[in-house]
N, C-alpha and C positions, 0 to 999 in steps of 0.2 A: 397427457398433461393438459389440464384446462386453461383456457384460457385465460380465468381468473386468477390462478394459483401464477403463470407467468407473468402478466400485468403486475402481480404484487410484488415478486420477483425483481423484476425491473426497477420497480418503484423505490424498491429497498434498495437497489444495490447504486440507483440514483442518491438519494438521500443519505448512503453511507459513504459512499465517496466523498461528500463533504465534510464529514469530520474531520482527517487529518490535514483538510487546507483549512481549517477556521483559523489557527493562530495566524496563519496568514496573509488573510485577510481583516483580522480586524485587530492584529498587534502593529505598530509604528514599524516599521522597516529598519531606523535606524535605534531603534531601542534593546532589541534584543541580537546575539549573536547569531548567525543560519542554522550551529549545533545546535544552540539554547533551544530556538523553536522546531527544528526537528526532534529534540527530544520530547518533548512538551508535546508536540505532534502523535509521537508515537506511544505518549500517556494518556491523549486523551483519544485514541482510537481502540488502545486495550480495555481503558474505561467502558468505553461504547460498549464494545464488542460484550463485554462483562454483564454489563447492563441488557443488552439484546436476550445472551443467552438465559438470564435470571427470567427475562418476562417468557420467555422461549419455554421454561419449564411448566409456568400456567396450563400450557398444552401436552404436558408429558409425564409421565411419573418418575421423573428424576427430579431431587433434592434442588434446590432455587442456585446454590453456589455451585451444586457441580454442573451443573445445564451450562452456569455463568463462564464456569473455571473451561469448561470442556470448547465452548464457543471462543472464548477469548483466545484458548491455547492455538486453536486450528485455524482463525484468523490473520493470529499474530504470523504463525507456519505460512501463510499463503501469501502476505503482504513480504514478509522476508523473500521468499520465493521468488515474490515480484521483483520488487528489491534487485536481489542478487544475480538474477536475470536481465534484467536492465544494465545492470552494472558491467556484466560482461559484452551486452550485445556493442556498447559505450566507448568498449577496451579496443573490440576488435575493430569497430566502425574506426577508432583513430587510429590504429596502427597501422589499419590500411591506408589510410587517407595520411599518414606519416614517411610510407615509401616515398622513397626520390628513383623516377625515372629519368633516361637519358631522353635526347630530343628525337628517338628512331625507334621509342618504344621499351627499348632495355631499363632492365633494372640495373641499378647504380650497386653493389655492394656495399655493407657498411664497413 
């Protein structure tokens, strides 16, 4: 792998991560609901994503929508992923830190 090819790499996955915090940062806090702009979030990252893979076809001989369609589908899969991963590591971090210990170390029964 070159060194250039990684640089770019990086560059992009810098620059991509800010798409789904822009509503963010530049909508009112108390304007909008947390759903509202997580949805909105997660419209304008398939957006991207859609858009990346369109220009992404310039370099490929695949169709412009299905470059689009094929990036945004695998994006969306990996952000879900992320997601749902988090979400459980979230679950388990609280329910541990939810036990009740006795004062000599024992666990308490529920």
């Amino acid at each position: 792998v070159s060194t250039q090819s990684t640089g770019s790499s990086g560059i992009n996955a810098e620059y991509g991560g800010i798409v789904p915090l822009l509503i963010y940062m530049f909508v009112d806090v108390h304007s909008k609901s947390d759903d509202t702009k997580f949805y909105i979030s997660i419209g304008m990252t398939a957006a991207a994503l859609f858009i990346l893979g369109a220009i992404k076809s310039m370099a490929s001989y695949m169709s412009w929508w299905k470059s689009g369609l094929s990036i945004m589908i695998l994006g969306c899969i990996a952000a879900g992923t992320a997601y749902g991963m988090s979400a459980l590591v979230e679950h388990a971090v609280a329910s541990r830190n939810s036990t009740t210990f006795c004062n000599n170390g024992s666990r308490i029964p529920d």
